[in-house]
RODO-265984 format. One record per residue (C-alpha): residue in one letter; z, x, y. Coordinates in steps of 0.05 Angstrom, whole numbers, plus 32768, in hexadecimal, padded with zeros to 4 digits. Layout:
RODO-265984
aZXY
...
This chain:
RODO-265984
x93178F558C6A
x935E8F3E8C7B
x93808F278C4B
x93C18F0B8C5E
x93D68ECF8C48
x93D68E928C78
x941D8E898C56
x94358EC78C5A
x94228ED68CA2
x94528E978CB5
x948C8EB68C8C
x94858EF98CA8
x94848EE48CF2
x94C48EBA8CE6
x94DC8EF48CC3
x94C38F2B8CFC
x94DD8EF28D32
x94A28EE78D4D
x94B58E998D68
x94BF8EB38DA9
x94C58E838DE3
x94828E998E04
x945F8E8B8DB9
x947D8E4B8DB4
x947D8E298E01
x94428E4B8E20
x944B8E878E51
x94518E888E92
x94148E988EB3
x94158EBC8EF8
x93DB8EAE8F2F
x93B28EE18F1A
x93BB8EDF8ECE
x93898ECC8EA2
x938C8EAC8E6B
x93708ECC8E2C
x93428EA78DFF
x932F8EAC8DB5
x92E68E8F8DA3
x92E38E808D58
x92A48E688D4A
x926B8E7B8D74
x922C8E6E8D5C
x920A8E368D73
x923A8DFD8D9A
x926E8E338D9C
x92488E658DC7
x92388E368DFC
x92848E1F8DFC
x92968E6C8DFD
x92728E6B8E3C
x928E8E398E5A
x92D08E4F8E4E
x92B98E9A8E60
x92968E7E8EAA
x92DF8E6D8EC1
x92FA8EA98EEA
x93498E9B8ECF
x932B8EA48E86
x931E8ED98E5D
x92FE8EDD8E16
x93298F158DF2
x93158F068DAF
x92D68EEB8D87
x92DD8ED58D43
x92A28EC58D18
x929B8ED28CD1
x92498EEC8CDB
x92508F2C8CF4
x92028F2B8D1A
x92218EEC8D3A
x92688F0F8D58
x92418F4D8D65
x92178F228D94
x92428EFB8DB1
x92728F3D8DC3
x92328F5E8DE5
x92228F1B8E08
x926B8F0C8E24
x92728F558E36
x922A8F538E64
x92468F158E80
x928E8F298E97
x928F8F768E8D
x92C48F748E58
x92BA8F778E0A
x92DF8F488DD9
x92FD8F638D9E
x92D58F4A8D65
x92F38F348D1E
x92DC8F048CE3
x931D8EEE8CCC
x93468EC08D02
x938B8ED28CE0
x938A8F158CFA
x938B8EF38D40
x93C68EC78D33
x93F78F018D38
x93D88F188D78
x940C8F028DAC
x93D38F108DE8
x93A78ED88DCF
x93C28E988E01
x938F8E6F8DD6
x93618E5E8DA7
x93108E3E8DAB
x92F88E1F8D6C
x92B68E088D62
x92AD8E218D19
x92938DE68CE4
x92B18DA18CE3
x92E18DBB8C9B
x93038DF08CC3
x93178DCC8D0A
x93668DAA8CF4
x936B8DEB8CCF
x93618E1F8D07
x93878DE08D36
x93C28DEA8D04
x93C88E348CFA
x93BA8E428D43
x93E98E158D5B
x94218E2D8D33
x94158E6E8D40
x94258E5F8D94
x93D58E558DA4
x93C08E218DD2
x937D8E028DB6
x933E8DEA8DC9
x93188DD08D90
x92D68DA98D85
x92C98D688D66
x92E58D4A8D3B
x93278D608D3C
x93288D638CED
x93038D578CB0
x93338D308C92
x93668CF38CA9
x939F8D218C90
x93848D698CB8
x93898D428CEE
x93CE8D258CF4
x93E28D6B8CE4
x93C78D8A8D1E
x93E88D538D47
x942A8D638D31
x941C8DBB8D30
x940A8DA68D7E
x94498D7D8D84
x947A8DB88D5B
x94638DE68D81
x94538DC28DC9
x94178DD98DCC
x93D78DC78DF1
x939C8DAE8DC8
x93638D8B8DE4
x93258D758DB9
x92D88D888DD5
x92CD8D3A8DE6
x92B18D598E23
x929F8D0C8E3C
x92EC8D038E46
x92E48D2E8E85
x92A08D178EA9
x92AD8CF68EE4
x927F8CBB8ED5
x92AD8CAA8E9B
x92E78CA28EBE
x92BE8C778EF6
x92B88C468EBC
x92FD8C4B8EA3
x93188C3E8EE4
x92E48C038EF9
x93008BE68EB4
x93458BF08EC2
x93378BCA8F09
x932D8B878EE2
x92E88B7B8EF8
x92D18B728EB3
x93048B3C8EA5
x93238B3F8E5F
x93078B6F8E32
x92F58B638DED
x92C38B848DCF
x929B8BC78DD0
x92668BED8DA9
x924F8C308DA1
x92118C498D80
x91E38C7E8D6A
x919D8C758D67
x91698CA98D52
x91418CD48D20
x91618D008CF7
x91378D388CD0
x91478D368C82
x91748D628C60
x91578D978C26
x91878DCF8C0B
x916A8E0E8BF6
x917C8E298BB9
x91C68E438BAD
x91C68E958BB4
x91EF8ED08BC9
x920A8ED78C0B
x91F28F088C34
x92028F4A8C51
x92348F358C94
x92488EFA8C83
x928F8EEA8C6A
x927E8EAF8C43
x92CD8EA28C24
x92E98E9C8C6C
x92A88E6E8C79
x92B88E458C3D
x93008E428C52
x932C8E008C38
x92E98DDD8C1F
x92E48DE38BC8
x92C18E208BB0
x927F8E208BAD
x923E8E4A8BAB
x92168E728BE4
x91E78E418C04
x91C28E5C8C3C
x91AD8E0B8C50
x91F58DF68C4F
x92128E328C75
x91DD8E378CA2
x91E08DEB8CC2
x91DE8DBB8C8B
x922B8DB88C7A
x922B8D7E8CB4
x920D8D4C8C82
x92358D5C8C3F
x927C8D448C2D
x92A18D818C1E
x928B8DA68C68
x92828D638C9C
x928C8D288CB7
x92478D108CB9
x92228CF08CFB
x92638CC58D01
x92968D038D12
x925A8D2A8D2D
x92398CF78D6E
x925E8CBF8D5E
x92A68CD98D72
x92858CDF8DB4
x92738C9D8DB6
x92A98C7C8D9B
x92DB8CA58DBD
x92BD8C8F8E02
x92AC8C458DF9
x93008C3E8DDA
x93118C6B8E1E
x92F08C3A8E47
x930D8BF58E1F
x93548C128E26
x93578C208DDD
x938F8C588DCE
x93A88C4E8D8C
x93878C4A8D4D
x936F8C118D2E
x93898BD98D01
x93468BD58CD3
x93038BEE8CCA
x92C68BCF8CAB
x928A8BF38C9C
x92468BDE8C76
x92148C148C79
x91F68C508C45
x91CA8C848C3D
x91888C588C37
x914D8C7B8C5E
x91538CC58C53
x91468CD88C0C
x91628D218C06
x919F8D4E8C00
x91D08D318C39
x920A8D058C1F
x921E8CDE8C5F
x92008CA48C6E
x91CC8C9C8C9B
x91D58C538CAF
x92178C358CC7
x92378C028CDF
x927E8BF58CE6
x92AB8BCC8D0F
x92F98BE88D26
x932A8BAC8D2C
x935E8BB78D67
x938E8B788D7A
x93678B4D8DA8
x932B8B888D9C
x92F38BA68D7E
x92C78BD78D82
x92898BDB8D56
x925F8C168D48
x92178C1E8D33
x91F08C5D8D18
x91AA8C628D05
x91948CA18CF8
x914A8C928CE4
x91378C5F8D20
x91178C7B8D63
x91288C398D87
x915A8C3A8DB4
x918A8C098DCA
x91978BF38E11
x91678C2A8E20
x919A8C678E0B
x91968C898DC5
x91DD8C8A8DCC
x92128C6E8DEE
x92438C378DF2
x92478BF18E11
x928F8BC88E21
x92908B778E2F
x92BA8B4F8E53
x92C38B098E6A
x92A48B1A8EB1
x926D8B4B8E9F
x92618B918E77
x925D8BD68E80
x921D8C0A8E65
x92398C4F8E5D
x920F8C908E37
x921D8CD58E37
x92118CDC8E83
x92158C988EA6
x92348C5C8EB0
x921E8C118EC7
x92488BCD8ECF
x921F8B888ED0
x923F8B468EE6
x923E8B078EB3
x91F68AF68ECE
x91DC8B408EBB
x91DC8B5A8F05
x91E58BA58F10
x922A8BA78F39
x92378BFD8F34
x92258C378F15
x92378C808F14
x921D8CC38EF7
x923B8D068EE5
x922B8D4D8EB9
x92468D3B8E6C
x928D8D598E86
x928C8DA08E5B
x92A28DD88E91
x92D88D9D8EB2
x92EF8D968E6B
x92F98DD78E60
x931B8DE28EAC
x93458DA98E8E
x93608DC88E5D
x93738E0F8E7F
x93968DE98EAD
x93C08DC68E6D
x93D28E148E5C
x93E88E228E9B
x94138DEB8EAE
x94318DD78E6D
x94218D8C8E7D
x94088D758E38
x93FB8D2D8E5B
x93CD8D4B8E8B
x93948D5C8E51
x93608D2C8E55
x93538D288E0E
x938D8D458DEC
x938F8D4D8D9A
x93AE8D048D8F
x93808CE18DAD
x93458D0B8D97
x936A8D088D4E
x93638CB08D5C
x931B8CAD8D6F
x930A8CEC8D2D
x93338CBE8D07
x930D8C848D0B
x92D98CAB8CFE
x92F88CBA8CC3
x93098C768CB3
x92C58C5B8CBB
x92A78C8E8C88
x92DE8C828C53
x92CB8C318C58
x92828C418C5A
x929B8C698C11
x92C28C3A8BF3
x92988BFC8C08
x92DB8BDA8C26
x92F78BBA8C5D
x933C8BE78C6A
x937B8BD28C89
x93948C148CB1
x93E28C238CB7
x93ED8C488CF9
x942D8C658CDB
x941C8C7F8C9E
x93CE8C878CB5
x93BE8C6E8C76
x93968C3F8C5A
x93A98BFA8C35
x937D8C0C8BFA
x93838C428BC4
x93408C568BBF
x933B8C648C07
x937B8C848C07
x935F8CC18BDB
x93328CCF8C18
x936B8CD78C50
x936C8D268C3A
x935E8D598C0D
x93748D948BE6
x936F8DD08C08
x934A8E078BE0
x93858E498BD2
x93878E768C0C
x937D8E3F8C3B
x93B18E078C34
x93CA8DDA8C61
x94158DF58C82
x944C8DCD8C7A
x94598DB28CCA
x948F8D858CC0
C-alpha cells in the first residue's frame, strides 16, 4: 500500500516545485483535448456517476480508485468495454495527487471522506466533482471552500437538481414576481425506511483496504454491516437522511426562495422514536431555518408511507399571490384560489450536471458552475446544523462569519479530530 504521508506529499511538491501554473489555474485545453477524470469511489452511486462522466466524448476516465479490489477490477473491465481504453486502477487516492495528467477528480466514496478528498484534491491542482454532502462536518466543509478558493479551482457538488431544466422554470417563474412576496417554504421526506442491524465486528477481508476505508473517522473494528451500507445511519461515517435526501430537498426549495446564504437559526424537535435498532440518526425531524424576512421548514419521517401533497419528497414555497409544488422531477404554481396557472417537467438533471461542470474546467469561469462548493457547503451545512440541534435539543443562533454556533455544546459538533494519517491541511 502507499504509504506517503498526506503531509509529506505537500512538502515534497513544494520542495520538487510542483506549483506550476497549469496545477494551480487549470490548463488550457485545446478543441480536441480531453479532459482526464479520476473516479474514486465506484461502487454503487459512484458507478453510475462514472458513467455519466465517461458517456461525454471530451472526457476520459484515466484512473479508478476504490479501496475493494473486485470493485476497481470491475469497474476497469466495464469502462474499458465501454470506451476501448483501460483506467489505471489503484486503492490509495494519494498516489494520484502527484499525477500531473489527472485534470480532475470524482468522489462519491462515503459521506466521512467527501471535504477530505475536496481538500487534498484541490490543493493538489484537481478540479472536483463530489457528491452530497459536501462534508461530514461544518468545519470539512468551509475547508474545502477555501482549498477551492487557494487554489481557483472548480468544485461542484452532485446536487444534480441544480441543473434540470424544470428547476430553473421555477426559479425563474419566482424571480418574475408572480408569487408576490415570498415567505415561507418547506421541504420534506416522507417514507419507510428498513431498520438497521449490525453484524458482528470481524476481520476484514481479503481485497479490501479497510484503513484507507476507515480514513479520518476514529478507529474502530471490521464490520462488514457498517462498511458494506450501514455507515449512512451512524455518527462517526454519515450524515443521516438529513445530508443524504434532504440536501436535495432543501437545497432546491432555498434555490427557488432566493435563499443564498446561510441561515441566522435553526430549530429542530425530532429523535430516533420508531426504529428500535443499531442506527443513531434520527428518524423523525423537524426543524425550521430562520432567514430575515424567511423560513424554510423541513420535515422527515422515515417510518410513514403517506405522502404529502402527493410526492414522497419534495418541496413547496408560499407567497402572498399563490405557491409553487416542486419534487425531484416537476414543478407546479397555483394562484391564491388554488388554480393550476403552469407547470413544467424535466430528467433529475445528472448528465447536464455533469456537462456543467466540464464546461467550468474548460473555461475557468468558477461563476458559471451551477452548484459550486459554497453554495453546496450552505445547503450541507444546514444540514449539519439541523442535526447538531436535533443533538443538543436547542434552538441555535448561527454566526455566518465564524460558522459557528451561539452555544458551547453545539459548538463541539462543528468538526472533529482527524484520526493520524488523515488530518485536516492547514489552507489558510
Amino acid at each position: 500500500m502507499f504509504r506517503t504521508t498526506r503531509r509529506g506529499f505537500f512538502q515534497q511538491s513544494s520542495a520538487l516545485g510542483l506549483g506550476l501554473t497549469a496545477a494551480l489555474h487549470g490548463r488550457a485545453f485545446a478543441a480536441n483535448d480531453k479532459i482526464s477524470v479520476a473516479c474514486i469511489g465506484v461502487r454503487g452511486r459512484g458507478n453510475s456517476v462514472m458513467r455519466s462522466f465517461a458517456a461525454e466524448l471530451d472526457c476520459e476516465i484515466t484512473h479508478i480508485c476504490d479501496v475493494r479490489e473486485t470493485v476497481r477490477q470491475q469497474r476497469g473491465a466495464e469502462i474499458k468495454q465501454k470506451t476501448g481504453h483501460m483506467p489505471k486502477l489503484v486503492n490509495d487516492y494519494r498516489i494520484l495527487l502527484n499525477d500531473k495528467s489527472i485534470d480532475a477528480f470524482m468522489v462519491a466514496t462515503p459521506d466521512h471522506w467527501h471535504a477530505l478528498l475536496t481538500i487534498d484534491g484541490c490543493l493538489a491542482g484537481k478540479d472536483v466533482y463530489v457528491e452530497k454532502p459536501a462534508s461530514h462536518n461544518i468545519l470539512e466543509g468551509k475547508m474545502a471552500v477555501a482549498a477551492a478558493r487557494k487554489r481557483d479551482r472548480m468544485v461542484q457538488m452532485g446536487t444534480q437538481i441544480r441543473s434540470a431544466p424544470f428547476l430553473q422554470e421555477a426559479v425563474d417563474y419566482v424571480k418574475s414576481g408572480a408569487l408576490g412576496k415570498v415567505i415561507h417554504g418547506k421541504a420534506w421526506e416522507t417514507s419507510r425506511n428498513g431498520a438497521v442491524h449490525l453484524a458482528p465486528d470481524s476481520e476484514p477481508p481479503t481485497g479490501l483496504d479497510y484503513e484507507i476505508w476507515q480514513g479520518p473517522s476514529p478507529e474502530r473494528r471490521y464490520n462488514s454491516s457498517i462498511v458494506g451500507g450501514a455507515w449512512r445511519w451512524l455518527f462517526d461515517y454519515g450524515t443521516g437522511d438529513l445530508g443524504n435526501d434532504g440536501v436535495h430537498r432543501i437545497d432546491y426549495c432555498r434555490h427557488v426562495m432566493g435563499l443564498e446564504e446561510m441561515p441566522q437559526a435553526i430549530c429542530c424537535s425530532g429523535g430516533k422514536f420508531f426504529f428500535e435498532d443499531d442506527q443513531q440518526w434520527p428518524d423523525t425531524m423537524f426543524i425550521n431555518y430562520e432567514f430575515p424576512g424567511k423560513v424554510l421548514q423541513y420535515e422527515m419521517r422515515l417510518w410513514s408511507k403517506p405522502k404529502l401533497f402527493g410526492a414522497g419528497e419534495g418541496a413547496v414555497v408560499h407567497g402572498e399571490n399563490g405557491w409553487v409544488l416542486l419534487t425531484n422531477t416537476s414543478w407546479k404554481a397555483y394562484d391564491a384560489d388554488g388554480k393550476l396557472v403552469k407547470q413544467g417537467s424535466s430528467d433529475v438533471g445528472q448528465q447536464a450536471h455533469i456537462r456543467n461542470f466540464l464546461d467550468a474546467v474548460r473555461s475557468r469561469k468558477r461563476e458559471s458552475l451551477n452548484q459550486e462548493i459554497y453554495s453546496g457547503h450552505v445547503s450541507t451545512s444546514m444540514c449539519h446544523a439541523g442535526n447538531i440541534s436535533c443533538r443538543t435539543g436547542k434552538k441555535l443562533r448561527f454566526d455566518a462569519q465564524t460558522e459557528t454556533f451561539d452555544d458551547k455544546e453545539a459548538n463541539q459538533y462543528v468538526g472533529r479530530e482527524h484520526r493520524k494519517g488523515f488530518e485536516l491541511p492547514d489552507v489558510s
